[in-house]
Backbone bond lengths (Angstrom), bond angles and torsions (degrees), N, CA, C in turn:
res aa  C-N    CA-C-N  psi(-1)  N-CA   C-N-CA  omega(-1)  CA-C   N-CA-C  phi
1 X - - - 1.461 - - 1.523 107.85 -
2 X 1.033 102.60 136.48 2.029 111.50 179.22 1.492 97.35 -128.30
3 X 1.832 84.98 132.31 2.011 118.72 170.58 1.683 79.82 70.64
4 X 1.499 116.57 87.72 1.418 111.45 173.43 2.117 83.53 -111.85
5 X 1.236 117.92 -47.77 1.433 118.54 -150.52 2.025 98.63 -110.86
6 X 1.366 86.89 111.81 1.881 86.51 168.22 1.213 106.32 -81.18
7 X 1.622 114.96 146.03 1.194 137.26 165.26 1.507 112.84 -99.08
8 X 1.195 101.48 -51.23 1.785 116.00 -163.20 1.500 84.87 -138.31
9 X 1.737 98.37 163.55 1.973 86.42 172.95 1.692 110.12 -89.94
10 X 0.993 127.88 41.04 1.305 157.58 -137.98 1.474 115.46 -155.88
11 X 1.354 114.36 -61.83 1.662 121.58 -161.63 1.579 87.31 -114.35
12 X 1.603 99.57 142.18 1.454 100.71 174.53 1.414 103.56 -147.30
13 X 1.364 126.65 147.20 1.642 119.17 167.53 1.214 137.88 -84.53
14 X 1.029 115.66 123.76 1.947 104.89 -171.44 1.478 118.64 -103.64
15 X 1.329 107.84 137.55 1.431 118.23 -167.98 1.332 115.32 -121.53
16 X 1.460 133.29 123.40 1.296 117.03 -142.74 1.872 89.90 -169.96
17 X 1.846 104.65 123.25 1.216 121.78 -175.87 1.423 103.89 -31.06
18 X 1.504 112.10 136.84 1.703 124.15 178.41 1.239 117.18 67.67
19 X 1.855 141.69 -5.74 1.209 138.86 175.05 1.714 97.21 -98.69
20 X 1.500 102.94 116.84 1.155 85.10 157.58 1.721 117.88 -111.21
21 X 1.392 118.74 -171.63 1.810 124.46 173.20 1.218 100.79 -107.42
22 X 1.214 158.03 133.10 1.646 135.36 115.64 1.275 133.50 -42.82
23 X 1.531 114.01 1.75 1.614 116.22 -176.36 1.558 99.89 -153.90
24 X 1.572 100.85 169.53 1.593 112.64 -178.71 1.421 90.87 -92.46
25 X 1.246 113.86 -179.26 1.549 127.68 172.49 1.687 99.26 -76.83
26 X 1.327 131.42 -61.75 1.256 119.28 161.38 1.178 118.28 -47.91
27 X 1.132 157.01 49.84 1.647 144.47 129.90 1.968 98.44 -169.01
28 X 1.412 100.95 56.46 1.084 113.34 176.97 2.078 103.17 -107.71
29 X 1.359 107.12 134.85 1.328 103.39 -173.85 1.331 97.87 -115.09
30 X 1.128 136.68 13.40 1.481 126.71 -168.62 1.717 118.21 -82.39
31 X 1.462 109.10 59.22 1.328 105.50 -169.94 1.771 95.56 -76.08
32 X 1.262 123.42 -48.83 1.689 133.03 -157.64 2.020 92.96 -54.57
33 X 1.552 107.90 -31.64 1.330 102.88 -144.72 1.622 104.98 -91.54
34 X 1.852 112.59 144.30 1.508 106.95 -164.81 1.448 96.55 -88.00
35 X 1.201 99.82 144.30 1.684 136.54 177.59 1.649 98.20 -56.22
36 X 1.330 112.60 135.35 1.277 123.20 -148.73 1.861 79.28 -116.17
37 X 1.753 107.46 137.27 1.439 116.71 175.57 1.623 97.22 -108.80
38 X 1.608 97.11 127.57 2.129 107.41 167.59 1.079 106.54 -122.18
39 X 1.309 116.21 -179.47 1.468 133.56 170.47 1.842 115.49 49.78
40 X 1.379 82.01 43.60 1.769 117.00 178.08 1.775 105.01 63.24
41 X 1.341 101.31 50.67 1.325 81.46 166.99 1.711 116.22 97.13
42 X 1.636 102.03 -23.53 1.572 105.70 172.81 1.296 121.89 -67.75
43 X 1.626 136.07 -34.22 1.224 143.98 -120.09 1.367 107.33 -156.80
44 X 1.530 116.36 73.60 1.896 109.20 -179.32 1.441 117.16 -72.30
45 X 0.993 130.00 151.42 1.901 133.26 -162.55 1.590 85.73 -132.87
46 X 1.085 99.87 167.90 2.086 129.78 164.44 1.823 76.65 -116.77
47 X 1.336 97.38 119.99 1.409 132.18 160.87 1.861 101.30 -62.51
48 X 1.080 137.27 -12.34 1.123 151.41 -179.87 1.524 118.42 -66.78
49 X 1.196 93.91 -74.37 1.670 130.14 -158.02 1.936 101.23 -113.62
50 X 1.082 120.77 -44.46 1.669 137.71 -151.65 1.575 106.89 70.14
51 X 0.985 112.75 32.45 1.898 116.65 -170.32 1.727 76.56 -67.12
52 X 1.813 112.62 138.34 1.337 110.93 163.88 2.095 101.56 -70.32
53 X 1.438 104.58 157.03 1.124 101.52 171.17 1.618 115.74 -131.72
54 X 1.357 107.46 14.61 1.573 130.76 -177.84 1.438 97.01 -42.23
């Protein structure tokens, strides 16, 4: 399922068979880490959290 959890009415998290997060967007630390591109390139994530960052 994709854009299951609002953050902002803006930012949303995507959750998607075989990706997992280790963290919520609230207590996500992954500032150093590069933003992971899916769904060919449409859809950038924080490898962190899955916060979309499109």
């Amino acid at each position: 399922m994709i854009y299951q959890t609002r953050i902002a009415p803006w930012r949303q998290t995507i959750s998607l068979p075989g990706i997992t997060h280790p963290q919520t967007p609230a207590t996500c630390r992954a500032v150093d880490a590069s933003s992971t591109w899916i769904l060919d390139g449409l859809v950038q994530i924080c490898p962190g959290c899955g916060l979309n960052t499109t």
